[in-house]
C-alpha positions as MATLAB code, in Angstrom:
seq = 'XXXXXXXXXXXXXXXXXXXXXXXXXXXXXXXXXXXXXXXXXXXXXXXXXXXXXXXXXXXXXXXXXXXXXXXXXXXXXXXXXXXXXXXXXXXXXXXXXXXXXXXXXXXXXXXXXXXXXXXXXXXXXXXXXXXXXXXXXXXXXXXXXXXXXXXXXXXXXXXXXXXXXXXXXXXXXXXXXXXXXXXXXXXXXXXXXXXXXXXXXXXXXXXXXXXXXXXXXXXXXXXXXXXXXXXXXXXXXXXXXXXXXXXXXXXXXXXXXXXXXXXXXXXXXXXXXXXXXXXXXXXXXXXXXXXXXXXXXXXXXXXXXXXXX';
ca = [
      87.963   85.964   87.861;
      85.814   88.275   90.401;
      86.393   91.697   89.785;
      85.232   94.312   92.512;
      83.606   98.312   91.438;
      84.674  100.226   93.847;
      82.227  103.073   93.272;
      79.120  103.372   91.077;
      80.388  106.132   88.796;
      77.821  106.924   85.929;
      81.429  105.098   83.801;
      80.602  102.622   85.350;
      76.950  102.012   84.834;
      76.966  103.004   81.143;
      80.431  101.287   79.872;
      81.565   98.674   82.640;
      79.259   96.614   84.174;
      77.403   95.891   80.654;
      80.727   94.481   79.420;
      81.251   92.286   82.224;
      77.517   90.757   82.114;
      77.130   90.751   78.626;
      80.401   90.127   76.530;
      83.373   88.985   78.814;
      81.605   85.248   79.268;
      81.462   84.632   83.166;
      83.245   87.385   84.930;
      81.613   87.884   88.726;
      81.384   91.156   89.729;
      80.536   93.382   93.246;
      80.315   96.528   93.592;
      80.500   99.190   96.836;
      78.954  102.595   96.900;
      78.374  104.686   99.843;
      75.926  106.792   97.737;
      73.789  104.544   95.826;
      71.143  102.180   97.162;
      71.355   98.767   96.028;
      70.084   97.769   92.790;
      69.467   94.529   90.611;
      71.820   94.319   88.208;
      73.264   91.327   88.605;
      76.373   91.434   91.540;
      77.366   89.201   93.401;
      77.663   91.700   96.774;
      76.730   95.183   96.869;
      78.869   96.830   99.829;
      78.121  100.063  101.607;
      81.419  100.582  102.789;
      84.778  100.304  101.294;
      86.672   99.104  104.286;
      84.071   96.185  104.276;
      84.304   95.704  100.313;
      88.503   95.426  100.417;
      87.898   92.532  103.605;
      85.262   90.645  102.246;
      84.490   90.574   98.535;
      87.167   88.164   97.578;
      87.552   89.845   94.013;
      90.805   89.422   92.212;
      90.505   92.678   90.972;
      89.438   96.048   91.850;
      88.303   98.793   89.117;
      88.408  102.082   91.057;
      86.079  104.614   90.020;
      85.928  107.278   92.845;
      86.403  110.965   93.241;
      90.438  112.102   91.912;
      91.531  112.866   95.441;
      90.452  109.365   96.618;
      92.436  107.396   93.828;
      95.874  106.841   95.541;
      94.548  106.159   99.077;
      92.209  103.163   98.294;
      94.738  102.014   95.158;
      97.780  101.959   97.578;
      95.123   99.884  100.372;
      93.838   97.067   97.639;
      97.793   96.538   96.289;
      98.688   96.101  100.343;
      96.219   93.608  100.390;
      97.238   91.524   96.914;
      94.293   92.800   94.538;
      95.473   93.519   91.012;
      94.364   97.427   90.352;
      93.077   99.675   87.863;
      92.169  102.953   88.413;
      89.900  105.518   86.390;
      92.491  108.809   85.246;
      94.206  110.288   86.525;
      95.392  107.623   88.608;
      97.141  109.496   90.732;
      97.412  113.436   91.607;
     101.137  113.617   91.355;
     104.401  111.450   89.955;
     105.368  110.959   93.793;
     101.841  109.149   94.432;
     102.263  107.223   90.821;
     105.897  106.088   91.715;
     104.424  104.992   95.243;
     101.896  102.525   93.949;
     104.323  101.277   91.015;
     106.369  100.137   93.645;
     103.749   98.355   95.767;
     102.403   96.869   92.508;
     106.283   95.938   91.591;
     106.895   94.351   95.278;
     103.254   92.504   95.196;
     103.619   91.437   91.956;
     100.120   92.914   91.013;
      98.568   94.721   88.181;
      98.917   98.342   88.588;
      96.884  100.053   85.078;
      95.243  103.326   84.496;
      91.861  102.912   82.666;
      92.957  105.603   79.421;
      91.677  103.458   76.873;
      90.716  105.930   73.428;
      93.875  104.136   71.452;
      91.903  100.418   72.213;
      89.742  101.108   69.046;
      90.626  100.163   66.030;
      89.844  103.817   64.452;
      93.707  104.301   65.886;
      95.563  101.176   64.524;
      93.570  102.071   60.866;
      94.935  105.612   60.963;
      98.313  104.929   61.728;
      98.555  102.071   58.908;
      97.251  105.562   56.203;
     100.415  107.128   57.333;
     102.159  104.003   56.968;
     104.465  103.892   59.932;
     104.570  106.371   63.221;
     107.888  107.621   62.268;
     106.317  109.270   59.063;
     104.859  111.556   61.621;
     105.755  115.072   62.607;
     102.990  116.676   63.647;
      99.268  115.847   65.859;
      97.386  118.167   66.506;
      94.242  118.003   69.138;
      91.410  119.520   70.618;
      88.533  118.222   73.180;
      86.577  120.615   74.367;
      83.312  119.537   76.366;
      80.373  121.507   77.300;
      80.469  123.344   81.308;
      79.901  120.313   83.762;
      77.021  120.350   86.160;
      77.556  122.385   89.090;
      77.869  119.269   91.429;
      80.139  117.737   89.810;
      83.142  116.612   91.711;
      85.581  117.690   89.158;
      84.490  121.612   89.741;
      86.376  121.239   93.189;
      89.975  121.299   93.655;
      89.745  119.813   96.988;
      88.051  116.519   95.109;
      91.264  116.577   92.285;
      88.865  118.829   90.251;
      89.647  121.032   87.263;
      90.586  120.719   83.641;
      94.802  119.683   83.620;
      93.651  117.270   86.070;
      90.582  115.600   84.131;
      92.198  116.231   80.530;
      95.672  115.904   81.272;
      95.695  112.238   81.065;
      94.938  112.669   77.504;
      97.325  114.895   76.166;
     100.197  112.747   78.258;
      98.945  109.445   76.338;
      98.887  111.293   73.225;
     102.102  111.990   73.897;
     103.313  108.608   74.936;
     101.073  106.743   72.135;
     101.815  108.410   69.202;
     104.955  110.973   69.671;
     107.225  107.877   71.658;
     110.092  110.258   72.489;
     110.999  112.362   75.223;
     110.190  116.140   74.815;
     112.811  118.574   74.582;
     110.513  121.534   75.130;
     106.939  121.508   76.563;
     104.987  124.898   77.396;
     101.424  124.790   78.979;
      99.561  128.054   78.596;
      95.908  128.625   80.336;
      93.416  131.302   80.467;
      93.973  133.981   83.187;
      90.114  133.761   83.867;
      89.798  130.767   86.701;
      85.763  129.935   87.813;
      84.029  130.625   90.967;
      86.127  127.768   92.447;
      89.786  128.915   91.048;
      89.993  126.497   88.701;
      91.109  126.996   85.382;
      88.508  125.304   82.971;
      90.765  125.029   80.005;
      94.830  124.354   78.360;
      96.933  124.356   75.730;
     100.104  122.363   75.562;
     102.959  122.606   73.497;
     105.596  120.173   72.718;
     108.308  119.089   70.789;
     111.056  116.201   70.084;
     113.742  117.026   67.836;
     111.349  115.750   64.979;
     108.049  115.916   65.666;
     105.438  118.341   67.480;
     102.367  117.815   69.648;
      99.744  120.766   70.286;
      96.976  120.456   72.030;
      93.905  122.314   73.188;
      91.078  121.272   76.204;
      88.667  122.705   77.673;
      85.350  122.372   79.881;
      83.670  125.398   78.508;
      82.802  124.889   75.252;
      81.213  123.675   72.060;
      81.256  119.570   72.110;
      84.789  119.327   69.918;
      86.952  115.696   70.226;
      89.596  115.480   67.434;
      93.097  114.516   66.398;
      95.005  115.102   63.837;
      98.232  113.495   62.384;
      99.952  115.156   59.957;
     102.971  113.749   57.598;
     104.737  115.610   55.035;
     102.398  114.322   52.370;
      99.246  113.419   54.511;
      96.830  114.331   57.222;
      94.188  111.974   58.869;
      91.817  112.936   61.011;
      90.072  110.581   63.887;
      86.627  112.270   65.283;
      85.206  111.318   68.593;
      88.821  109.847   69.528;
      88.754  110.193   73.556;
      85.534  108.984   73.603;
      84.277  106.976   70.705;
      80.585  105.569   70.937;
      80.433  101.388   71.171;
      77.324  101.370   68.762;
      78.457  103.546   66.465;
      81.064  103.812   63.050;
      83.334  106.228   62.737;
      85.079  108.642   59.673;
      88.434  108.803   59.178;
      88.725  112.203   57.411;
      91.658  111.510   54.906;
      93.950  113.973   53.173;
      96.221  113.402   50.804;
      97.851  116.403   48.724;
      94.983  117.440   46.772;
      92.585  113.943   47.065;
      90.819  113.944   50.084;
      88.449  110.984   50.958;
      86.682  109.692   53.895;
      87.416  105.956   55.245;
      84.534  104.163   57.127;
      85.370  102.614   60.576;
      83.203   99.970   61.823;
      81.798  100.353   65.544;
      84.662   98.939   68.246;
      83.732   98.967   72.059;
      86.961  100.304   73.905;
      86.565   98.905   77.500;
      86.094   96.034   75.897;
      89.140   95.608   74.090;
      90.788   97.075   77.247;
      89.235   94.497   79.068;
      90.469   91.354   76.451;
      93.562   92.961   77.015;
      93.606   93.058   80.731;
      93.187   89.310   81.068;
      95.759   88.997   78.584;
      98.471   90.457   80.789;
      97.059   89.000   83.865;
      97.404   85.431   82.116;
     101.029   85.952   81.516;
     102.037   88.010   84.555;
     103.698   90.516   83.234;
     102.755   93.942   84.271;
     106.004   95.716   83.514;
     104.680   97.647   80.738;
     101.840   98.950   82.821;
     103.836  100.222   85.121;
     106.028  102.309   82.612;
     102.794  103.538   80.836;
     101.880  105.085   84.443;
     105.107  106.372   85.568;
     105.304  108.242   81.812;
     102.284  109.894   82.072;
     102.384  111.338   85.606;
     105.673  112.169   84.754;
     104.371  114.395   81.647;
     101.801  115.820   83.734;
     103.925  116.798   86.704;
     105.784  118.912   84.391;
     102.886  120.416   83.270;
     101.463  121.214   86.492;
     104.926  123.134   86.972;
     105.180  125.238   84.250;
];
């Protein structure tokens, strides 16, 4: 296995490439970066050029960690040329792009994933076993809000696939998918009226509903550090902190009440990507990328409505 970076994203500096020197055994790696100089940290090939890097690195796979608005272009080149993809969210800016490279992957027989990986720790799998079973559930309720991003940053530009929906959105459709597994019958998407100096609106909330169960959520990029979810049964609520971005080196607190008892329910640390990573291999082993594929097309799907309303 020889995967290829294509892009040295601060992601993948801090969560990536220490997995695959450290703790996947012997995985090679290269990486390409038209704004970083070369460094030692242990690739195989550093390319300068990304035209160069889909040629001539010889990588099986390709983890693509670029701008939003670059995504589908250089996803829908590596799947042309028979390299197994996976793409930082969103994956793609619209369901038409998403439905374009799920073919390609289909007719290439290639992996086709979007890196949303907060439901790979264990935190998840423990707080759906203290409501017993998913179809206890009828309510989860969310918030992330992060702190104003630096001024440079490409996601305060719409013509890089900035804004909030856009960066956040991927979220609240996996929440969706992960833990609601039904198709809405009503979704509403409200945001502020006040838009930034670049007309972007910097935060949402989302509504939605099954027949059953209902899913509100609230994001933001202007704001106090807040990264919650709640699910909520008739009897119980459990709450998971730091769930869309849990720290590798840390343990967690499930916050755990039940009627009148509430308790707390240690977590021990869990490293995400990694998991993600086990589980990547896993499906490459057995060649079947179906599921993948569906995961995508879900999500853009529940997005594209969004970006409608």
């Amino acid at each position: 296995m020889k995967i290829l970076i294509l892009g040295y994203s601060s992601l993948c500096k801090r969560k990536i490439i220490p997995i695959l020197k450290k703790k996947l055994g012997k995985i090679k790696f290269c990486i390409c970066s038209k704004s970083q100089k070369k460094e030692n940290i242990g690739a195989s090939e550093w390319y300068r050029n990304y035209k160069d890097a889909l040629e001539k690195s010889q990588a099986d796979l390709v983890y693509i960690s670029l701008p939003n608005f670059l995504h589908y272009y250089w996803a829908k080149k590596f799947l042309q040329n028979n390299y197994h993809v996976i793409i930082d969210k969103p994956a793609t800016l619209s369901f038409k792009q998403a439905k374009n490279l799920v073919k390609f992957a289909r007719q290439r027989k290639r992996l086709l994933s979007e890196a949303i990986v907060f439901h790979y720790h264990h935190q998840i799998d423990e707080s759906i076993k203290e409501i017993k079973l998913l179809k206890n559930l009828i309510h989860v309720h969310t918030k992330f809000v992060i702190p104003k991003l630096p001024k440079e940053n490409f996601r305060n530009f719409k013509k890089y696939g900035g804004g909030c929906l856009l960066d956040m959105g991927p979220y609240a459709a996996a929440v969706f998918r992960i833990f609601i597994k039904q198709n809405y019958k009503k979704i509403n998407l409200y945001t502020s009226k006040k838009k930034d100096k670049n007309g972007l609106n910097t935060d949402f909330n989302i509504y939605a509903r099954t027949d059953k169960k209902t899913f509100f959520g609230y994001f933001s990029h202007n704001g106090e550090y807040e990264n919650t979810l709640t699910l909520f049964t008739k009897q119980k609520r459990v709450t998971i902190n730091r769930v869309f971005s849990p720290p590798n080196d840390k343990n967690l607190i499930l916050q755990i009440n039940d009627g009148r008892v509430k308790k707390e329910k240690k977590i021990k640390k869990d490293d995400v990507f990694l998991n993600y990573f086990k589980f990547i291999f896993k499906v490459l082993k057995r060649k079947n990328f179906g599921n993948s594929y569906q995961d995508i097309l879900k999500d853009s799907f529940f997005r594209e409505k969004l970006k409608k309303i």
